[in-house]
C-alpha positions as CSV (number, residue, x, y, z in Angstrom):
1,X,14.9,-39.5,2.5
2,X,18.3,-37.3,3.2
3,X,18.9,-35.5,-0.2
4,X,22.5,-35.6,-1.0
5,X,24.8,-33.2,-2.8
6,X,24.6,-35.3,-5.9
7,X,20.9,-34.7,-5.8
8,X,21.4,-31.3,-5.9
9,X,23.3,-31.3,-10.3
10,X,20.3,-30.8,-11.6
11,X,19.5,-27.6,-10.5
12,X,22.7,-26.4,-12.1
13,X,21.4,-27.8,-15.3
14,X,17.8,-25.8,-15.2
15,X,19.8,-22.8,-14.2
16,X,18.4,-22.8,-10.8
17,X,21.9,-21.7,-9.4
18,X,25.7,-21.7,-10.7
19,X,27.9,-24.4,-9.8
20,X,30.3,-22.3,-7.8
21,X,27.3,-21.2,-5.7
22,X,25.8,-24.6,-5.1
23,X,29.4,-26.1,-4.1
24,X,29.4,-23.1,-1.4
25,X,26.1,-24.0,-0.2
26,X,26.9,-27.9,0.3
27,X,29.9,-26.6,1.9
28,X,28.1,-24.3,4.4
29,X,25.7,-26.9,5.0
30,X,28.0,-29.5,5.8
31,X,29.7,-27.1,8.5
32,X,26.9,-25.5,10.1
33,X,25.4,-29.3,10.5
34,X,22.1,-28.3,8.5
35,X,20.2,-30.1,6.1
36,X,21.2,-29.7,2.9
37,X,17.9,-28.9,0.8
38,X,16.6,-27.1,4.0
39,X,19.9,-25.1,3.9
40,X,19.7,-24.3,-0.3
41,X,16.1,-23.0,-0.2
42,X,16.7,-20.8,3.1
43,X,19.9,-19.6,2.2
44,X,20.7,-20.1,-1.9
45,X,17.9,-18.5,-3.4
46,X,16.1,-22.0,-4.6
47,X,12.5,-22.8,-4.8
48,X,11.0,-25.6,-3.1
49,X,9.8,-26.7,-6.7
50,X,13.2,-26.3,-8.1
51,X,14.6,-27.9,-5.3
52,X,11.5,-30.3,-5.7
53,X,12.1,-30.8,-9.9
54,X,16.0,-31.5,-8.9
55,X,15.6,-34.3,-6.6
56,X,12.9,-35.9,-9.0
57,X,15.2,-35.7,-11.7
58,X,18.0,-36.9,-10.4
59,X,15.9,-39.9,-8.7
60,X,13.1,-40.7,-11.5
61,X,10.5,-39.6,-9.3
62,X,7.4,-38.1,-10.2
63,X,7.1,-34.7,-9.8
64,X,4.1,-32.2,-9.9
65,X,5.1,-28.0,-9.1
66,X,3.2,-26.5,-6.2
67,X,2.5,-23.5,-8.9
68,X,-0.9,-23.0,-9.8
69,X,-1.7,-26.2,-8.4
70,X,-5.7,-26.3,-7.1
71,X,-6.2,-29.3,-4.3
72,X,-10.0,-30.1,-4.3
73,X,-10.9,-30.4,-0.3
74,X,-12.9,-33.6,-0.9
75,X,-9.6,-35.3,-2.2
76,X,-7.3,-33.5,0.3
77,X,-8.8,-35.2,3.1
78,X,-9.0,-38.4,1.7
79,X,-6.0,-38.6,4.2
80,X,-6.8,-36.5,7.6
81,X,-4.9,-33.8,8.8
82,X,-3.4,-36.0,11.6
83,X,-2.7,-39.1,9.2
84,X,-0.7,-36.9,6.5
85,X,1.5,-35.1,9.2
86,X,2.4,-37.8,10.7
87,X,3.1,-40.2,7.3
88,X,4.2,-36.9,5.8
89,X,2.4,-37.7,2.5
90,X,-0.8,-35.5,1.1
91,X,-3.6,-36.3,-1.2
92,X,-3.6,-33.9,-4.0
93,X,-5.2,-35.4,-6.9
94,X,-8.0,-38.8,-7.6
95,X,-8.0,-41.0,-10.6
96,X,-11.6,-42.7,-10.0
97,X,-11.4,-44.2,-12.5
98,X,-7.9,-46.3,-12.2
99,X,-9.1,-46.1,-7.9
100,X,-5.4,-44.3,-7.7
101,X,-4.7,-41.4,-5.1
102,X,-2.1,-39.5,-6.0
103,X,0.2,-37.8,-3.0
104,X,2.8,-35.8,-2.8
105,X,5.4,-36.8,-0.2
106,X,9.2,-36.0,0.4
107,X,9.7,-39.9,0.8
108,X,8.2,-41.7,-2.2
109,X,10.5,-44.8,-1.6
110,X,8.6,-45.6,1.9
111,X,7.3,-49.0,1.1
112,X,5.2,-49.8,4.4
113,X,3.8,-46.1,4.7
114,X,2.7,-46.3,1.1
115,X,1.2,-49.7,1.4
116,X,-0.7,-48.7,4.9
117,X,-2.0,-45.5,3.1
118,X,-3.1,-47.7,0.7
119,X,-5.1,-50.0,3.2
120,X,-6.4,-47.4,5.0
121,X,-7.8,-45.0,1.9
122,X,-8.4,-48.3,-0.2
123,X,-7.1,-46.4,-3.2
124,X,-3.5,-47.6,-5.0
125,X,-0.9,-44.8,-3.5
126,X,0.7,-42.9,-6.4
127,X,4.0,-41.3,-4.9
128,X,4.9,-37.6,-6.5
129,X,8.3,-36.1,-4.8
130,X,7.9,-33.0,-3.3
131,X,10.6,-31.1,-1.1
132,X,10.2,-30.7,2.9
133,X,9.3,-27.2,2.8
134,X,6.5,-27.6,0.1
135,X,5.0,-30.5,2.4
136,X,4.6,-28.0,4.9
137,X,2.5,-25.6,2.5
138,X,0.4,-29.0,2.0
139,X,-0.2,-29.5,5.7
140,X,-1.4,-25.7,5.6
141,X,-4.2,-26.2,3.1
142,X,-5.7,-28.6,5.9
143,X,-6.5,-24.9,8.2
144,X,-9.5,-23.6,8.5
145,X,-10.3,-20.5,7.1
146,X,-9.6,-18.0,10.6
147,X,-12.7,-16.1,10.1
148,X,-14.9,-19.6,9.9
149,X,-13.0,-20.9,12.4
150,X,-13.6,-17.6,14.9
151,X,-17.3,-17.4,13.8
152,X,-17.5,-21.5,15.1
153,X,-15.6,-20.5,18.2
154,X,-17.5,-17.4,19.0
155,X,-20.9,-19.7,18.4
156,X,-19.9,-22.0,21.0
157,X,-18.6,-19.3,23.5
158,X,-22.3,-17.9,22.7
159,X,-23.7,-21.8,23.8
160,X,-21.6,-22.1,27.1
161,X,-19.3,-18.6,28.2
162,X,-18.0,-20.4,30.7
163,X,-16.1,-23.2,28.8
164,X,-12.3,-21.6,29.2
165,X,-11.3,-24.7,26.5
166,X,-12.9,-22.5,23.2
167,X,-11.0,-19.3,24.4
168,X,-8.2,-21.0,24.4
169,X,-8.3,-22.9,20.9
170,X,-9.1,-19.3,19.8
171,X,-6.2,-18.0,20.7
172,X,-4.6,-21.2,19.4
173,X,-6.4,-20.5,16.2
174,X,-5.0,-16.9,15.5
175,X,-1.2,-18.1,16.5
176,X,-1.3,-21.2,14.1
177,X,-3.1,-19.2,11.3
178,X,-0.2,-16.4,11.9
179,X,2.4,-18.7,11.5
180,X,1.0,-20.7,8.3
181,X,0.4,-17.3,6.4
182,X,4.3,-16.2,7.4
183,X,2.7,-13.3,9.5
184,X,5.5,-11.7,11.3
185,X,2.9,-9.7,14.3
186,X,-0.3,-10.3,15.6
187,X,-2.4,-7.1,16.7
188,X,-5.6,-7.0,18.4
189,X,-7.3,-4.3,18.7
190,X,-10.4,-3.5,20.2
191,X,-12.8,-0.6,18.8
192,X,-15.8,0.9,20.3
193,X,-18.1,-2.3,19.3
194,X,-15.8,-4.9,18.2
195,X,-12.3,-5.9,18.2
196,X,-10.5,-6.3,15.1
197,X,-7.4,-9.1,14.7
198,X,-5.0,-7.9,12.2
199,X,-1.8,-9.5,10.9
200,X,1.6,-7.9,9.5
201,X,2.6,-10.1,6.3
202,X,5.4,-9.4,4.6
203,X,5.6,-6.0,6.5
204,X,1.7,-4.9,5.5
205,X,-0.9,-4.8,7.8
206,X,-4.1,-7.6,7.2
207,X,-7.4,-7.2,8.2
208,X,-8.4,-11.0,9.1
209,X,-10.6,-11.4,11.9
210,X,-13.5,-10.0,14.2
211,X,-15.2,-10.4,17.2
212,X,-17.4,-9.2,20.0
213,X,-16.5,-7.0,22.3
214,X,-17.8,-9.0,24.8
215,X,-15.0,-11.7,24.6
216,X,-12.2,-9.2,24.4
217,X,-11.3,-9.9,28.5
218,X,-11.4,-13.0,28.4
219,X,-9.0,-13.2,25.2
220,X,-6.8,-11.0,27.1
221,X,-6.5,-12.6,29.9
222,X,-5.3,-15.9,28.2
223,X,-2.6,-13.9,26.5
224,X,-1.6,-12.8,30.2
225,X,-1.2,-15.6,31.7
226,X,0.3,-17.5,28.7
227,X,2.9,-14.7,29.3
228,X,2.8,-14.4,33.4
229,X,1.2,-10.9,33.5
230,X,-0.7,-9.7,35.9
231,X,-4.6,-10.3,35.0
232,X,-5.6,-7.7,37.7
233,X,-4.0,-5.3,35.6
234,X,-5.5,-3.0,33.3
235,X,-4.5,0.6,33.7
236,X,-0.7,0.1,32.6
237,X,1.5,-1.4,30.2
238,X,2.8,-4.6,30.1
239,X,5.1,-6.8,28.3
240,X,5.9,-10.6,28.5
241,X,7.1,-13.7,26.6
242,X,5.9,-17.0,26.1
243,X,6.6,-19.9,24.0
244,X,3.9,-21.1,21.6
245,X,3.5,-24.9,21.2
246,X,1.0,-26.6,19.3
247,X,1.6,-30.2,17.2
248,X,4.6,-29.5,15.1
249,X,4.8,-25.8,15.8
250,X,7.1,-24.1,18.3
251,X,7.9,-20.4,18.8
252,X,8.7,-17.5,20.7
253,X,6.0,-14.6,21.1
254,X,7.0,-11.2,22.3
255,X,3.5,-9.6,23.6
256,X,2.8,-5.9,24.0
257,X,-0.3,-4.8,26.0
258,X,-1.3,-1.4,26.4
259,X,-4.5,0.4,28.0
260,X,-6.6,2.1,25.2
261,X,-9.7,4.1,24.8
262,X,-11.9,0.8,24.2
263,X,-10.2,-1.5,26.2
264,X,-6.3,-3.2,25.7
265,X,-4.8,-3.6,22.9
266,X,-2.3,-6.4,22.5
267,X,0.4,-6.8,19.8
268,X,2.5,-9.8,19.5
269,X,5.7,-10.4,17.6
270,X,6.2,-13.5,16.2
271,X,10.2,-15.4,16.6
272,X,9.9,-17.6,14.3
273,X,12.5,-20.0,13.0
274,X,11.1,-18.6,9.6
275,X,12.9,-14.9,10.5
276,X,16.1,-16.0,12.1
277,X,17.8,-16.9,9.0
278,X,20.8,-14.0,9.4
279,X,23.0,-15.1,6.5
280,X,23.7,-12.1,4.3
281,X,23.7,-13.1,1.3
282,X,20.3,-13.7,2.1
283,X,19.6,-9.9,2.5
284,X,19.5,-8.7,-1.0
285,X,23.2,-6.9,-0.8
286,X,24.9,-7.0,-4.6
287,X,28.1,-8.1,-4.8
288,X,30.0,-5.1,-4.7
289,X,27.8,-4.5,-1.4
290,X,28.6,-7.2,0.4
291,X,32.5,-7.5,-0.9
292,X,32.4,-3.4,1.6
293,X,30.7,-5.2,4.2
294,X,32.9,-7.8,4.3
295,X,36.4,-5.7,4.3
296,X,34.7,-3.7,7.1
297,X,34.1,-6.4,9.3
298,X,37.3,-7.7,9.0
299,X,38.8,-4.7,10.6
300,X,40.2,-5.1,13.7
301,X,37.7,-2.2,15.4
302,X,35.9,1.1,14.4
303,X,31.9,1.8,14.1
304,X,29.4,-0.1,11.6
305,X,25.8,1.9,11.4
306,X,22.6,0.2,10.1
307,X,20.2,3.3,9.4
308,X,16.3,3.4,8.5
309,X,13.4,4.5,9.4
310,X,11.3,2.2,12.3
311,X,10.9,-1.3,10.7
312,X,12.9,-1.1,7.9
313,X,15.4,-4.0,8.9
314,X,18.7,-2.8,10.6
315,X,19.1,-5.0,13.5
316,X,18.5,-7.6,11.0
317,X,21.2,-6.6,9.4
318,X,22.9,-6.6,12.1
319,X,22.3,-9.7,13.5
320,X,23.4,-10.9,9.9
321,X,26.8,-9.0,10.6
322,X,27.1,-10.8,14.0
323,X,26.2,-14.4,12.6
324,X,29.6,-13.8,10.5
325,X,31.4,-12.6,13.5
326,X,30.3,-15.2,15.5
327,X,33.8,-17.5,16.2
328,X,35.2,-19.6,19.2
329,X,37.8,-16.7,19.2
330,X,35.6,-13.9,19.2
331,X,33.8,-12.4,22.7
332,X,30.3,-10.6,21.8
333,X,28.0,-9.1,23.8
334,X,24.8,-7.0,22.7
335,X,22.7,-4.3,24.8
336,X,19.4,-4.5,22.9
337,X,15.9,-3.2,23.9
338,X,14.1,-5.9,23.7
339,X,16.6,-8.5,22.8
340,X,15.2,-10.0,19.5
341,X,16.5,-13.3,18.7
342,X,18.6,-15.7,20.6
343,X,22.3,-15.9,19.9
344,X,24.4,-18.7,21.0
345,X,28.0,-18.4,22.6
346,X,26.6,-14.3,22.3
347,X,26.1,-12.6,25.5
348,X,23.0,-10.8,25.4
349,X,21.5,-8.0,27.7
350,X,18.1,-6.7,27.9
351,X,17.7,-2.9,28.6
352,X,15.7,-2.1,31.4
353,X,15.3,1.9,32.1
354,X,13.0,1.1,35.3
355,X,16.1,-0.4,37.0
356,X,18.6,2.3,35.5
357,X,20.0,-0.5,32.8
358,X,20.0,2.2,29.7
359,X,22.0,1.7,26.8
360,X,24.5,4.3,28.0
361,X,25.2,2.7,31.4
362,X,24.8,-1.0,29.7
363,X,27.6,-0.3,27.3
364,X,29.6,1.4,30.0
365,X,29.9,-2.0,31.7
366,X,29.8,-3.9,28.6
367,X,33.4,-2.8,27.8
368,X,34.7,-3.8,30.9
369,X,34.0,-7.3,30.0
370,X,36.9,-7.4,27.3
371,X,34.3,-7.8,24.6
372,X,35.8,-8.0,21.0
373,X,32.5,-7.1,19.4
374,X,29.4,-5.2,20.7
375,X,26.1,-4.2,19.5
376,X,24.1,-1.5,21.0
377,X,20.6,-1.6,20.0
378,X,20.4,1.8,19.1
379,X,22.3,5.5,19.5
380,X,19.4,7.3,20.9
381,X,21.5,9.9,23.2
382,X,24.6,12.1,23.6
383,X,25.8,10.0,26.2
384,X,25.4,6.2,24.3
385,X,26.8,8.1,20.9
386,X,29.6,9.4,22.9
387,X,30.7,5.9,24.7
388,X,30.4,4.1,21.7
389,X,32.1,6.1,19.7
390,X,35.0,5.8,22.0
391,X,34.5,2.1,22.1
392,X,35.1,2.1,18.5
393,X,38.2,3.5,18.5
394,X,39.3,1.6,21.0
395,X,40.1,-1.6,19.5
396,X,36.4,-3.0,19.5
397,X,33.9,-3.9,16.4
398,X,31.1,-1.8,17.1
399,X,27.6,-2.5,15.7
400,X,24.5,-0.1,16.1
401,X,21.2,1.2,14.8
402,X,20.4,4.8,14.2
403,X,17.4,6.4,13.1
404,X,18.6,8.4,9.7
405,X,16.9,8.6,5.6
406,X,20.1,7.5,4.5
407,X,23.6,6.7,4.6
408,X,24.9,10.4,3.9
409,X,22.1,11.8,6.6
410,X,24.2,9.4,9.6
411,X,27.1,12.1,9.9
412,X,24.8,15.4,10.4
413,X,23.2,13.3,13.0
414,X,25.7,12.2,15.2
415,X,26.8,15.3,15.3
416,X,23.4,16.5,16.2
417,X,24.2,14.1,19.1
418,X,27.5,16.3,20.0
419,X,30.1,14.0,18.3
420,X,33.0,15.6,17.3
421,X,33.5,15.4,13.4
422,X,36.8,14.0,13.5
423,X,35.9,11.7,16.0
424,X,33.1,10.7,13.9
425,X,35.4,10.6,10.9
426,X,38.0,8.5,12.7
427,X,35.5,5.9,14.3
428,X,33.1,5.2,11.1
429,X,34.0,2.3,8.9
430,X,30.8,2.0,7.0
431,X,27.1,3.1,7.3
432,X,24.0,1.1,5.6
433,X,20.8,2.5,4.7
434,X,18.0,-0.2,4.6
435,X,14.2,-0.8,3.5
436,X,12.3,-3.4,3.0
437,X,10.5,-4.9,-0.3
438,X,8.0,-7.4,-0.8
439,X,9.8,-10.1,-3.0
440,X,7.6,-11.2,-5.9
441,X,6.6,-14.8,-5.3
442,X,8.5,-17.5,-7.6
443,X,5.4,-19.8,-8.1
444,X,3.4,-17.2,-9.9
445,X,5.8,-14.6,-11.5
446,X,5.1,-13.2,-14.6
447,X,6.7,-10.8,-17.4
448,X,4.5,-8.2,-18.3
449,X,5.3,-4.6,-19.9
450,X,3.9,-1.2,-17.6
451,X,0.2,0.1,-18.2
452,X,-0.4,3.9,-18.9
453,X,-0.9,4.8,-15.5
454,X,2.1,2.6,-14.2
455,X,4.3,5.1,-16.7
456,X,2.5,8.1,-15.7
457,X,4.3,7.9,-12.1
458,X,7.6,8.7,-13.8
459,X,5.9,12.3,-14.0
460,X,7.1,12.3,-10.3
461,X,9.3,9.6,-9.8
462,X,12.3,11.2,-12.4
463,X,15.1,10.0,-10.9
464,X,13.9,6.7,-10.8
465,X,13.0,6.0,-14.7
466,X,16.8,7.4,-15.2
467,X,17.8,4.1,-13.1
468,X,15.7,1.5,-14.7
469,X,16.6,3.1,-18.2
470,X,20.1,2.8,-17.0
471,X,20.2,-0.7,-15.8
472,X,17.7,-2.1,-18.0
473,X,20.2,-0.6,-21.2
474,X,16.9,0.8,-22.9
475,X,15.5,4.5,-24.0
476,X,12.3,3.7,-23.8
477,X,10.8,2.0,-20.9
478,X,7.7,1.0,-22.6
479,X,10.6,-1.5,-23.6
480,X,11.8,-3.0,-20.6
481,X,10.3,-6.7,-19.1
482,X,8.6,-5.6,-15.6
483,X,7.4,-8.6,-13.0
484,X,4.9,-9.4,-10.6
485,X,3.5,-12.1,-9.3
486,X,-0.2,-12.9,-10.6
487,X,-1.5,-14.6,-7.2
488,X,-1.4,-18.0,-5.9
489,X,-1.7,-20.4,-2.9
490,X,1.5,-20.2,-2.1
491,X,1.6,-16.6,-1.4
492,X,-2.2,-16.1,-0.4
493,X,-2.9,-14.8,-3.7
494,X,-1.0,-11.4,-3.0
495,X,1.4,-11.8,-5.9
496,X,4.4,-11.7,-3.5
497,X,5.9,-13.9,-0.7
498,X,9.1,-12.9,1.9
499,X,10.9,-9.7,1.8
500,X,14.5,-8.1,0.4
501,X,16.1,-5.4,1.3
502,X,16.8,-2.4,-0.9
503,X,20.4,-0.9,0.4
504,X,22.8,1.7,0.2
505,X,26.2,0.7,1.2
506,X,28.5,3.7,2.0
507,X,32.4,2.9,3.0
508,X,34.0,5.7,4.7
509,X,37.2,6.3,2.2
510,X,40.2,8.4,2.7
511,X,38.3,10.9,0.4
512,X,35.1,11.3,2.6
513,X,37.1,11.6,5.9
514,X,38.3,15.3,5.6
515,X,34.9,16.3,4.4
516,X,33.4,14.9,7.8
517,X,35.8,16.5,9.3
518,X,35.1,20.1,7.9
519,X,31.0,19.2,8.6
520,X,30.3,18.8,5.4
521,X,26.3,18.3,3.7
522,X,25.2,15.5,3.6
523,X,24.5,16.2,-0.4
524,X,28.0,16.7,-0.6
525,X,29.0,13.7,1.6
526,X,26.3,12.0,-0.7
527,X,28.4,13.1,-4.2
528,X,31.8,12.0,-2.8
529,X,30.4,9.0,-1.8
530,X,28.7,8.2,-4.9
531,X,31.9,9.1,-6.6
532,X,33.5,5.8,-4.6
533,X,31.2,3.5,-5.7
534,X,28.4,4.4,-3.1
535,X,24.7,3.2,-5.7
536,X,21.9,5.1,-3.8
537,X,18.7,3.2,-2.1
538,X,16.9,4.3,-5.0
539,X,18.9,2.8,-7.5
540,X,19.6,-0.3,-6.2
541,X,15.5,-0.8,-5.8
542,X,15.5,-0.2,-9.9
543,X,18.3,-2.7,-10.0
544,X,16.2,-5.5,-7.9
545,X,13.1,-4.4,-10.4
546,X,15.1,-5.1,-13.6
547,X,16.5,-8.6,-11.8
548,X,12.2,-9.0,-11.2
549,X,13.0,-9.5,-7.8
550,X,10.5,-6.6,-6.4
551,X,7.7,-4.6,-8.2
552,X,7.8,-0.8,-9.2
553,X,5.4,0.0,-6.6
554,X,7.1,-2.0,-3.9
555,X,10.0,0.6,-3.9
556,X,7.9,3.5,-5.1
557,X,6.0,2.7,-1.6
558,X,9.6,1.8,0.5
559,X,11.5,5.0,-0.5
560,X,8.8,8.0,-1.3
561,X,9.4,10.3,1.4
């Protein structure tokens, strides 16, 4: 069934979302040609539940939440894996003794697929709404457990080595688990008797898989040639793509393989359609954050700077930034190393050093395309920082990365890179600092109030407790409602699911730009800037705490230096 805006009043009525934000949402959907409950869990902050509950409501549907909800396996596959994907409709729950299976589906009006469930299970079909995205949590309780899966695998490569079909479903195996558990890279890496397959989720590194060190080739050389490398190959690096396809599921992987010690090791990057969501209101920016963002891209040129450490989310950011750019009217290209995501009408060039296609050289032709806006990848050299700095002041929107603690830190290191200071102060409209938080997961978020030990981390985390005693209006933080999430299915029982960025926001003001000028601290930089409105990394972390967005120890980890 298409859910339609008037589907969508009841989440104004649970409090789900404000009426001016859901009107912008149908809005955006409705332009951008995207589904509209797709669009208001990716992109408005909704649940699949309360997007779930809404529809329900507004429809008289039964509805059961996805939270804490326990499917026995027996009952699951009353309906197969291949039966429920393709009727979209999954068995959660059996009332022997009325014979009635109950299933959630995002189509409970579907006469003939209800009444040929019913003939083939020969139980009466009991419809429960439940949203698109939670049906495709369903279809993921159907997967194997990866390390029973491996273990059958490994048996049967054990039984006949030469049959190249089990390598390959074990490959298969570790992309599709991946994807269902939201992992964002694969690694593989082998040790001096056995390989080890862990998985980055939600930014943290998983332990999830093992195997003999006997199959590592052969594992190998299936990621090569799913990404046309060289199989003879094994002294040097190498990088490829491929495209991953398998039933419903289709993405890009970006593969790494380099010659260790024990053998290679491979890392992949998943491209999901999960991770190209750019909007940034999606990001975590407040308000005030993203009302600076907003007045700085809507000048007509000068220098934007996403700064973090490695990982921490600036071309994210940045990509975010170019989504809003992104007009009929307006000419982008990038220079990125590697390119990332896929753009349309963007032009997009991949670095390549080996055939003298730096940065620097890259964005020296790139401005003889009559570009409007650019993005560089990165300011890694005297020479890129100097070109783009010109390119900035030269009537083009400039986007970059550059490898700084903080917003303040930006200006001693560009001129560390031989930037003059009022060059720097003329070019720079606005720097963001970013890191990345676990966000606590919706369907099993609780209130709770800090243990002793929690509390005794204020003994070094000061400056902290002042901002949480700040924004949560208390003198005592024994006082103050702290969340976490207690561990579910629908986060893999880690108490948190996706990721928000913590982020410091500096505009450069009439008042900041004679203290660049005069190479100024960045402590003092950092005090001016703080004095226009500038609310440090650290304190908009507390902020997302007292909202429970993110845990204590999620930006005690992010930040700690």
């Amino acid at each position: 069934m298409t859910i339609s805006p008037n589907d969508l009043k009841p989440l104004v009525a649970s409090g789900a979302i404000q009426e001016a934000d859901l009107q912008k949402c149908v809005l955006e959907a409705s332009r951008e040609g995207q589904d509209i409950g797709l669009f208001i869990i990716k992109k408005c902050g909704v649940t699949s539940d309360q997007l779930g509950a809404a529809v329900a409501s507004a429809h008289n549907y039964k509805f059961r939440p996805l939270a804490g909800i326990t499917i026995d396996p027996a009952v699951l596959n009353i309906i197969p894996e291949i039966a429920a994907k393709s009727y979209k409709a999954v068995a959660f729950e059996l009332d022997t003794a009325a014979k009635t299976l109950r299933v959630m589906t995002p189509d409970p009006e579907n006469a003939p697929t209800l009444a040929l469930l019913q003939k083939k299970t020969g139980y009466l079909i009991e419809p429960y709404y439940c949203a698109p995205t939670a049906l495709e949590e369903l279809l993921a309780l159907y997967r194997s457990d990866l390390a029973a899966t491996v273990k059958n695998l490994i048996a049967e490569l054990k039984a006949d080595p030469l049959k190249e079909e089990n390598i390959i479903r074990l490959v298969d195996a570790f992309m599709e688990y991946a994807y269902d558990n939201r992992a964002s890279d694969i690694h593989i890496e082998p040790q001096k008797n056995r390989v080890i397959v862990r998985f980055r989720i939600d930014g943290i590194m998983h332990e999830v898989a093992t195997y003999e060190k006997d199959l590592h080739e052969k594992i190998i050389s299936r990621l090569k040639i799913m990404s046309r490398l060289r199989t003879d190959e094994h002294g040097a690096p190498q990088d490829g793509r491929f495209l991953f396809e398998s039933g419903t599921i289709t993405f890009d992987v970006r593969i790494s393989i380099v010659p260790v010690t024990d053998g290679e090791n491979a890392v992949m990057r998943l491209l999901t359609d999960r991770y190209d969501d750019f909007g940034l209101e999606n990001l975590g920016f407040s308000p005030e954050n993203l009302a600076k963002i907003r007045r700085a891209i809507a000048k007509a040129y000068g220098m934007i700077l996403a700064v973090g450490p490695t990982g921490s989310g600036k071309t994210t950011m940045l990509y975010a930034i170019l989504q809003q750019l992104n007009k009929p009217e307006v000419h982008i290209m990038t220079i990125e190393d590697p390119v990332e995501y896929d753009m349309d009408h963007v032009q997009q060039i991949q670095a390549n050093p080996k055939k003298n296609l730096t940065f620097a050289n890259g964005l020296r032709s790139i401005v003889r395309q009559d570009p409007n806006v650019i993005m560089v990848g990165e300011i890694r050299d005297e020479e890129t920082a100097g070109i783009a700095i010109s390119a900035a002041m030269t009537g083009h929107v400039l986007l970059s990365t550059l490898h700084a603690n903080d917003a303040p830190t930006a200006f001693p290191r560009l001129m560390e890179l031989h930037v003059e200071p009022f060059l720097v102060a003329s070019a720079l409209n606005l720097i963001v600092a970013v890191r990345l938080v676990r966000k606590i997961c919706a369907q099993c978020k609780t209130e709770y109030r800090l243990s002793p030990e929690e509390i005794k981390l204020f003994d070094h985390e000061k400056k902290l407790l002042a901002y949480l005693l700040e924004y949560g209006k208390q003198t005592d933080i024994t006082q103050i409602p702290f969340y976490k999430g207690i561990g579910c299915a629908a986060c893999g029982m880690t108490g948190y699911k996706s990721r928000i960025g913590i982020m410091e926001v500096l505009e450069v003001t009439n008042e900041l730009r004679p203290l660049i000028t005069q190479k100024s601290s960045a402590d003092v930089i950092a005090t001016q800037a703080v004095k226009d409105g500038m609310v440090v990394l650290l304190g908009d972390g507390a902020m997302k705490i007292i909202k429970g967005e993110t845990t204590l120890s999620e930006v005690i980890r992010t930040t700690s230096t």
